[in-house]
C-alpha positions as CSV (number, residue, x, y, z in Angstrom):
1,X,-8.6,10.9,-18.9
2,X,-8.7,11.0,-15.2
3,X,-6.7,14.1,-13.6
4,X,-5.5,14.6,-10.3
5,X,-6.1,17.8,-8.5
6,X,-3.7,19.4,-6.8
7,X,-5.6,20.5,-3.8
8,X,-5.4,19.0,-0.8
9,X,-9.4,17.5,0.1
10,X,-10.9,19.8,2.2
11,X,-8.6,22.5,2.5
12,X,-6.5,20.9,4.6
13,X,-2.7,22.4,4.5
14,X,-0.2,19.8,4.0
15,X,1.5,18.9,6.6
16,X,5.7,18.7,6.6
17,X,8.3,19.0,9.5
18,X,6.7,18.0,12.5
19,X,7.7,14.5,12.2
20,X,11.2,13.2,13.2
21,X,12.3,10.7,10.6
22,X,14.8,8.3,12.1
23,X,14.4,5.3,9.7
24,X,15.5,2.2,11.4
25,X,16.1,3.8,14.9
26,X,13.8,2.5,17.8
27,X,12.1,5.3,19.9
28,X,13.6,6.4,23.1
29,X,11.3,7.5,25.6
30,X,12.7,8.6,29.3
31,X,11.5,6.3,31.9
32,X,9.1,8.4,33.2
33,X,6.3,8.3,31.1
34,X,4.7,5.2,32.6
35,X,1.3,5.9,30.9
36,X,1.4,9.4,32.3
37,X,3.3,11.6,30.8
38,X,2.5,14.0,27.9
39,X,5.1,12.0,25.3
40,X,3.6,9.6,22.7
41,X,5.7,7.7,20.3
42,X,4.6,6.7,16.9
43,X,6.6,4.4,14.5
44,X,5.1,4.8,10.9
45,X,5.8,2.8,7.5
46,X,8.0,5.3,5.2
47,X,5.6,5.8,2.4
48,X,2.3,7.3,4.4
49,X,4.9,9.9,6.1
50,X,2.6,12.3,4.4
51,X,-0.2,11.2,6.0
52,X,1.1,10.6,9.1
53,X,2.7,14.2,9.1
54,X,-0.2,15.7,8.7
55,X,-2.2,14.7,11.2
56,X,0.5,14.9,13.8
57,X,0.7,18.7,12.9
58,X,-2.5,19.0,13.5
59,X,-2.9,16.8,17.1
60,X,-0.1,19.1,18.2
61,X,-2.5,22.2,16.9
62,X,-5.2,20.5,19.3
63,X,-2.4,19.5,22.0
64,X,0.2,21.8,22.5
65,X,1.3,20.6,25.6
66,X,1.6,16.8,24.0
67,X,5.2,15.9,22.7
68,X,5.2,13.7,19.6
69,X,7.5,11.1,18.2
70,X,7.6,9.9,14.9
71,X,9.8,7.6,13.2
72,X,9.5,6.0,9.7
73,X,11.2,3.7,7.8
74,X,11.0,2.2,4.3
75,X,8.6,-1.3,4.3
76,X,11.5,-4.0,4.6
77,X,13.1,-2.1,7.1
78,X,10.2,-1.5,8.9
79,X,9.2,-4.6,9.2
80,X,12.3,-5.9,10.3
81,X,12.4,-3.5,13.1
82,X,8.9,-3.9,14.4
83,X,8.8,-7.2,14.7
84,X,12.6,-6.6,16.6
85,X,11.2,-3.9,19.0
86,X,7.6,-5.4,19.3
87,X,9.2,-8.6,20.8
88,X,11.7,-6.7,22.9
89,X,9.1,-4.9,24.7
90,X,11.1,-1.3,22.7
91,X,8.7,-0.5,20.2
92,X,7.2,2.8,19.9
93,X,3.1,3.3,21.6
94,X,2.1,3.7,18.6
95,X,2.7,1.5,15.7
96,X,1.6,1.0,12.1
97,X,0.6,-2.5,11.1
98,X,-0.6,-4.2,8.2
99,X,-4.7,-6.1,7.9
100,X,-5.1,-9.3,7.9
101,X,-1.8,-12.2,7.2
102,X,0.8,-12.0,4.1
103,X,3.9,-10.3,5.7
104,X,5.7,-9.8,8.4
105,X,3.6,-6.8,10.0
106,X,0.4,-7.8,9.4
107,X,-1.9,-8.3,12.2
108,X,-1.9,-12.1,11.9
109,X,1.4,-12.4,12.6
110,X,2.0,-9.8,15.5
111,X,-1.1,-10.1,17.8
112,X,-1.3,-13.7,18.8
113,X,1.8,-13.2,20.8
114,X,0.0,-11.0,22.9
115,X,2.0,-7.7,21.6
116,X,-1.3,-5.4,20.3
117,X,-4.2,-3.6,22.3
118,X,-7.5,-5.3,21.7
119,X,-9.5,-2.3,20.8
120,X,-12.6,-3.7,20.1
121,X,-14.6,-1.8,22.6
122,X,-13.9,1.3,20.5
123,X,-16.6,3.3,18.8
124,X,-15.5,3.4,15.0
125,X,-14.8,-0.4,15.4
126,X,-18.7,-0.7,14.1
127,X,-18.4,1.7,11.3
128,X,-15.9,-0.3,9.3
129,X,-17.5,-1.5,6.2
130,X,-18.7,-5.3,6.2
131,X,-15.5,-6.0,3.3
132,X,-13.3,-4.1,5.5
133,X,-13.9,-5.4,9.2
134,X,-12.4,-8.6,9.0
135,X,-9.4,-7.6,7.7
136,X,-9.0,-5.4,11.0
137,X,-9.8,-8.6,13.4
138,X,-8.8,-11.7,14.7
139,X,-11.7,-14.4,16.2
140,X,-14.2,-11.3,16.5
141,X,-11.4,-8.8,18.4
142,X,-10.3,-5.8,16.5
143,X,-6.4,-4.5,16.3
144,X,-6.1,-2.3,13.6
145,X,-7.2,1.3,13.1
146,X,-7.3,1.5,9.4
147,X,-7.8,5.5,8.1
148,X,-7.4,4.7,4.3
149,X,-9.1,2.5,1.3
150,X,-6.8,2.8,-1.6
151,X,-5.7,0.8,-4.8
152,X,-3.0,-0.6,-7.0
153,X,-2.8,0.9,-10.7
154,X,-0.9,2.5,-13.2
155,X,-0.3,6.1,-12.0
156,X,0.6,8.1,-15.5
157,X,2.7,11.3,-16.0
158,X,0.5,13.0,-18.5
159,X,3.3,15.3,-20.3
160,X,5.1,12.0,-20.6
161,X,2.1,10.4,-22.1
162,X,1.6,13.3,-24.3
163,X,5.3,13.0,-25.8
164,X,4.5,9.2,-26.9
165,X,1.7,10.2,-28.2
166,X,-0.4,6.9,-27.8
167,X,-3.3,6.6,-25.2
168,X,-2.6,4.7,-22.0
169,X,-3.5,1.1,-22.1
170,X,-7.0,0.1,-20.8
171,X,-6.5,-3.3,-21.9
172,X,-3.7,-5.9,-21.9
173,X,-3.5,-5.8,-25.5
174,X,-2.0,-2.0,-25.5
175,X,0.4,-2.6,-23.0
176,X,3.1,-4.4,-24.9
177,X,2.6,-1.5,-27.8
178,X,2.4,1.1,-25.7
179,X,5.7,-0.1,-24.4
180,X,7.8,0.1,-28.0
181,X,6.0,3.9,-28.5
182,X,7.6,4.7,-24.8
183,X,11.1,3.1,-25.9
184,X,10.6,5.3,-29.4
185,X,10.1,8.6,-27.4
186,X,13.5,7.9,-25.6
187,X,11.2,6.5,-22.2
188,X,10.6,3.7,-20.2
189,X,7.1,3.3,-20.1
190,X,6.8,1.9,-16.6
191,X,9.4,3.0,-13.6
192,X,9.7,0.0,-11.7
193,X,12.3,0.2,-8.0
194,X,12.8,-3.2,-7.7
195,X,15.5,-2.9,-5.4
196,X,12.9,-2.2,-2.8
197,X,11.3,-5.8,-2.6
198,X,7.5,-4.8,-2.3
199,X,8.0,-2.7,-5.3
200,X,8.1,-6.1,-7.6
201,X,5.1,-7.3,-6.7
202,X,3.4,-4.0,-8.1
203,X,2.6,-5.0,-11.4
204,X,0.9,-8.2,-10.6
205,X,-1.7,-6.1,-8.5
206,X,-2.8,-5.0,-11.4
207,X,-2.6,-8.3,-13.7
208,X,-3.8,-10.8,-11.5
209,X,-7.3,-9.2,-10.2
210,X,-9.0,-9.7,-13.6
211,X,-6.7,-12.7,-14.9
212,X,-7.4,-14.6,-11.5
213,X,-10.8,-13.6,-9.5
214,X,-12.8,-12.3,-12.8
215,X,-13.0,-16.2,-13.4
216,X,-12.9,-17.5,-9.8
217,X,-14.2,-15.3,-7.3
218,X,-13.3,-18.2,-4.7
219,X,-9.7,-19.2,-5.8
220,X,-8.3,-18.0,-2.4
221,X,-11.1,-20.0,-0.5
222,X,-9.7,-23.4,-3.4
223,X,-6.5,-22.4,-2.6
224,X,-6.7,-22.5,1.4
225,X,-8.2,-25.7,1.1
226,X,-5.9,-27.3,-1.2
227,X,-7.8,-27.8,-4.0
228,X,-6.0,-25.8,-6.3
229,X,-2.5,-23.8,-6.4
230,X,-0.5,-20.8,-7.8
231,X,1.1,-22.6,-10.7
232,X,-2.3,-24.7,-11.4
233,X,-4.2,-21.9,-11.5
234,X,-4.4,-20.6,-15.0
235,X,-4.7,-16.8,-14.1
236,X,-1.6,-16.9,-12.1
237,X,0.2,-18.8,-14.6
238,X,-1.1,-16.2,-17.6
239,X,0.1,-12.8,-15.1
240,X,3.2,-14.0,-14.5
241,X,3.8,-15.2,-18.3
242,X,2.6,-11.5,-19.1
243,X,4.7,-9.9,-16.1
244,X,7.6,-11.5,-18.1
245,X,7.2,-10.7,-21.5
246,X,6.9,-7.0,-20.2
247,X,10.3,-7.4,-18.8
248,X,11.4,-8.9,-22.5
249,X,9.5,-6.0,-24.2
250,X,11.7,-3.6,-22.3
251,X,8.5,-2.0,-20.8
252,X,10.6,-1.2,-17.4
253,X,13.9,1.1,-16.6
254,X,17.1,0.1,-16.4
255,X,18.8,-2.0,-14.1
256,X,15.2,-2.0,-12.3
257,X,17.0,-4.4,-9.7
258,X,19.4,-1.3,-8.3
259,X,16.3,1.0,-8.0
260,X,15.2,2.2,-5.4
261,X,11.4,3.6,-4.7
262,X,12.8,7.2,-4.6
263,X,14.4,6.6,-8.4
264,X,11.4,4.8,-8.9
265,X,8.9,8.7,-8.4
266,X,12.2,10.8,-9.9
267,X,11.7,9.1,-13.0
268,X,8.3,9.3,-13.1
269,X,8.3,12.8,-11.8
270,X,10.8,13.9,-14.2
271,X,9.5,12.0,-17.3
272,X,12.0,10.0,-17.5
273,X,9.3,7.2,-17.2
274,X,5.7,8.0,-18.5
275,X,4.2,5.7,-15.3
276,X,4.6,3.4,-12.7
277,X,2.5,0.6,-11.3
278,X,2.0,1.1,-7.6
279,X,-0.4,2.0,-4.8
280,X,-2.6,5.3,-5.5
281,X,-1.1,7.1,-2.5
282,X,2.0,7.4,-4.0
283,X,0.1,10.0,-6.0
284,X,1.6,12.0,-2.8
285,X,4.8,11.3,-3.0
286,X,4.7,12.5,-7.0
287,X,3.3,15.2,-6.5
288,X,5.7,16.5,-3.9
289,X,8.6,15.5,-6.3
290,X,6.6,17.5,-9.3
291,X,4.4,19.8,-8.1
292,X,3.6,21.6,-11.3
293,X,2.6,18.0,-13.3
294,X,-0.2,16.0,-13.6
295,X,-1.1,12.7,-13.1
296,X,-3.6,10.3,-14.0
297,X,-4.7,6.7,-12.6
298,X,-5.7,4.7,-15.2
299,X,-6.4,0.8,-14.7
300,X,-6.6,-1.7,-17.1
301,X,-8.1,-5.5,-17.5
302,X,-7.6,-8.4,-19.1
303,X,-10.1,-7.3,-22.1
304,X,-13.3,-5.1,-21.5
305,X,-12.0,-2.0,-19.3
306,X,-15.6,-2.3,-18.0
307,X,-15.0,-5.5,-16.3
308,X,-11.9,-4.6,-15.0
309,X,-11.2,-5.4,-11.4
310,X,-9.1,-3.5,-8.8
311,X,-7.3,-4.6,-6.1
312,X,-8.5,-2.2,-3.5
313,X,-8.3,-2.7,0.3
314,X,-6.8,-1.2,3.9
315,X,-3.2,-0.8,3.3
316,X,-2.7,-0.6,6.9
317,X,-3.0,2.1,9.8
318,X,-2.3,2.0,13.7
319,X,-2.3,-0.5,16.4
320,X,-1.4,0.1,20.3
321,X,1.5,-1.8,21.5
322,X,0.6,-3.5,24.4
323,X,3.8,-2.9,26.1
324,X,3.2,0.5,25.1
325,X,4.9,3.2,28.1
326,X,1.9,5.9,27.7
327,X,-0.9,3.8,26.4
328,X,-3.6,6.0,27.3
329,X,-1.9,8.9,24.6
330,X,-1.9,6.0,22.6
331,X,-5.1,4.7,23.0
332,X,-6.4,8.5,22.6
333,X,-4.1,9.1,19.5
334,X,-6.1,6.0,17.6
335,X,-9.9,7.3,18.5
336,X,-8.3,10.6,17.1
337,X,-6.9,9.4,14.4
338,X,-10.4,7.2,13.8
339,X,-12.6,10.4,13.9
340,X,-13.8,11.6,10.5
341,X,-12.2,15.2,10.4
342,X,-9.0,13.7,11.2
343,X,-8.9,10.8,8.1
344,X,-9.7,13.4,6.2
345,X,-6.4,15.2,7.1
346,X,-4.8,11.2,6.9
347,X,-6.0,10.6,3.5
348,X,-6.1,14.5,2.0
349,X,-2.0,14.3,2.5
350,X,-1.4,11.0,1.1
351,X,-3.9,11.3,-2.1
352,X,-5.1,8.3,-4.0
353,X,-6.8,7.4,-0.9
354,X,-10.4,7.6,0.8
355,X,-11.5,7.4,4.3
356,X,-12.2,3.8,5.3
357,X,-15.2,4.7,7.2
358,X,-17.5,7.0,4.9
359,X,-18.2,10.2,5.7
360,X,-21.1,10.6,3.5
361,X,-19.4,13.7,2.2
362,X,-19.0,13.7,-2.2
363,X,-15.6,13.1,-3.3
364,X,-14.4,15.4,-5.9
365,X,-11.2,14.7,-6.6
366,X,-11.5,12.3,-10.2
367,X,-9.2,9.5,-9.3
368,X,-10.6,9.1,-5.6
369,X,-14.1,9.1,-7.3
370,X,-12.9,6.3,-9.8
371,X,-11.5,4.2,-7.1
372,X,-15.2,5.2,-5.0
373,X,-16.8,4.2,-7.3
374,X,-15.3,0.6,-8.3
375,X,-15.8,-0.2,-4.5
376,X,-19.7,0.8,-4.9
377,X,-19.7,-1.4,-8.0
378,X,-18.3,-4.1,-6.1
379,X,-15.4,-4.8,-8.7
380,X,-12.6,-5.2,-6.3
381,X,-10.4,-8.1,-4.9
382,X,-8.6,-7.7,-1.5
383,X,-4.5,-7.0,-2.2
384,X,-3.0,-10.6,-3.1
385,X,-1.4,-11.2,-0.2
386,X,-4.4,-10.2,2.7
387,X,-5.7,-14.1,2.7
388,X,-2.3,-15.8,2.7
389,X,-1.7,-17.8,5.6
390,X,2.0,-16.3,6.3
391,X,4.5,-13.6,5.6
392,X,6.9,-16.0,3.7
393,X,4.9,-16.7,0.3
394,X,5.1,-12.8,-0.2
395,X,8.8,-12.7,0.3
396,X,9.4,-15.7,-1.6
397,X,7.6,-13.8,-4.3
398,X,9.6,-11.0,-4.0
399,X,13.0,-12.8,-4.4
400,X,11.6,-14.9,-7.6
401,X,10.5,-11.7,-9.4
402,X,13.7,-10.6,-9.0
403,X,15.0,-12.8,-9.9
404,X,13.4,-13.0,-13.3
405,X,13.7,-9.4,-13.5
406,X,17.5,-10.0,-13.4
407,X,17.0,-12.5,-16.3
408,X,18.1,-15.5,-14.0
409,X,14.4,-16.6,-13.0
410,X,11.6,-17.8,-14.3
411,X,7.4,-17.5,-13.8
412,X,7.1,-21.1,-13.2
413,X,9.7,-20.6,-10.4
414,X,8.1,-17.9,-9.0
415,X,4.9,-19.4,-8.3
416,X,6.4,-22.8,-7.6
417,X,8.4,-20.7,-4.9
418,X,5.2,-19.3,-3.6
419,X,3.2,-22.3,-3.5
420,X,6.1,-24.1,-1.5
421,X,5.6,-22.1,1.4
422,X,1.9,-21.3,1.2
423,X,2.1,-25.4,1.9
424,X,4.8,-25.0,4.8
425,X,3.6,-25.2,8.3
């Protein structure tokens, strides 16, 4: 079984109350920074605060005379407001954005309009993988600074898993009874906040990579050119069939609907749940609730676990507003945050994460290895929504799933839904 260490990588402290976390709030800044002042705002997505954190702690260590602003915000709320502030000419120098298309903060969507830095001319822009790079770019210029590689999975509580006392899946055909010796042990097997939107699609990131791309490595290259769909496709169809018999089979909490991603740690940090499906660095945010458990990633496949594929890819990092008041901080902050001792900080806070450039230094931690090493095998798939042409499939996907999760939808719906407006111009 795969084990989590509780060090941080590198020795690296952890980092804690430098931020300011005004979730929702726009940054301030006094009219007089123009570019040359010492204050640089940052506006960060809620769940890489960690990482975020850290490396702000340290930047102040290596400027003291620099004031930093950080505000975070949970991902819908984020969203909203970036795209508010970004278009009002408000937002912070500094901002976090998504690769590629699929939501409403995702590079696709923000730069055309002329609102991010074109940093292209920067060093690290050449040391991003050959998978990686074009997530980062549009027509050849980069825009996003991306510090971490991580993955979607099952991330186990293992004194919860011990109390069942029956192995975590590794195949589809152990989930379903994996979830009735959970329910038996007085557990949910699987802690799911569906309140928060993003949460719902967690579980198919881990269905769909080996129901979908293990048979059609091109579907998203059918699917832009119309030759097939979600509810053709019979991957798709089979995930969401099996998304909804977990529901059925009581594999989730309670009222997952009115749960929120903080419930959604609390009752895997407490037991409560023995896992939850989500992205690896929330390893970070479970350990901070529970720092005297364990926890293991484990994925799972369709059939053989040794032709499992993950769903591994950027989950974002920082852009310069264009409209940014001190964009030379910020321009500075992003080839500081792109230099290798400094991911290191980034990704030793979050956990479940690696560098996106390589160091060339060994990775010790077990579950960073595991994720390493199904990147060097080349058995991952890009997240679901990084080749979608638009941010409203993904939130049409949200609201189905929850819709079935509430008992009042269905899977056909949900991909019908999604394939609606992946058609919509």
């Amino acid at each position: 079984m795969i084990r989590l260490s509780r060090r941080l990588t590198g020795g690296v402290a952890a980092a804690g109350a430098v931020a300011l976390v005004l979730a929702g709030c726009s940054t301030d800044t006094d009219s007089s920074s123009g570019g040359s002042s010492n204050k640089l705002t940052i506006a960060w997505k809620g769940s890489e605060k960690l990482g975020i954190d850290a490396v702000v702690e340290q930047y102040k260590k290596d400027f003291p005379d620099r004031e930093v602003v950080v505000t975070t915000a949970d991902v819908e709320q984020y969203q909203a407001t970036l795209r508010t502030q970004i278009s009002a000419g408000t937002a912070a120098d500094v901002v976090f954005v998504w690769p590629s298309d699929g939501n409403p903060g995702a590079i696709r969507q923000i730069a055309p309009g002329g609102y991010l830095e074109d940093l292209s001319s920067h060093d690290w822009v050449q040391k991003y993988p050959a998978k990686l790079k074009p997530l980062t770019e549009i027509d050849g210029k980069t825009y996003l600074m991306a510090p971490t590689v991580t993955a979607f999975g099952p991330i186990y509580n293992e004194a919860a898993l011990a109390e069942v006392k029956v192995a975590a899946p590794t195949t589809w055909a152990e989930v379903i009874p994996f979830c009735a010796a959970a329910k038996s042990a007085g557990k949910s097997a699987y802690a799911l906040g569906a309140s928060a939107l993003n949460n719902t699609q967690n579980p198919l990131y881990s269905l769909v990579p080996s129901l979908v791309y293990a048979a059609d490595p091109n579907f998203d290259e059918q699917l832009k050119g119309g030759q097939t769909s979600f509810a053709k496709n019979d991957g798709w169809k089979l995930a969401l069939d099996r998304y909804q018999e977990m529901i059925k089979a009581g594999c989730f909490n309670e009222n997952s609907t009115g749960t929120s991603t903080e419930q959604q740690i609390n009752l895997v940090a407490t037991g409560k749940s023995v896992a939850m499906f989500s992205i690896a660095y929330q390893l970070g945010a479970l350990d901070k609730a529970a720092p005297d458990a364990t926890f293991s990633f484990i994925p799972f496949g369709d059939g053989d676990p040794a032709q499992a594929l993950l769903a591994a890819s950027s989950a974002g990092g920082a852009a310069v507003n264009a409209k940014a008041k001190n964009k030379k901080l910020a321009l500075e902050f992003v080839d500081y945050l792109a230099s290798p001792q400094i991911m290191a900080v980034y990704n030793g806070a979050l956990k479940g994460a690696i560098p996106s450039i390589p160091s060339g230094e060994p990775i010790s931690d077990p579950i960073l290895a595991v994720i390493n090493q199904y990147l060097a095998d080349g058995k991952t798939v890009p997240f679901l929504n990084q080749n979608w042409p638009n941010a409203r499939v993904e939130q049409s996907m949200y609201s189905a799933i929850q819709a079935m999760l509430a008992g009042t939808g269905t899977p056909g719906e949900v991909l019908s839904a999604m394939d609606t407006e992946y058609q919509r111009k």
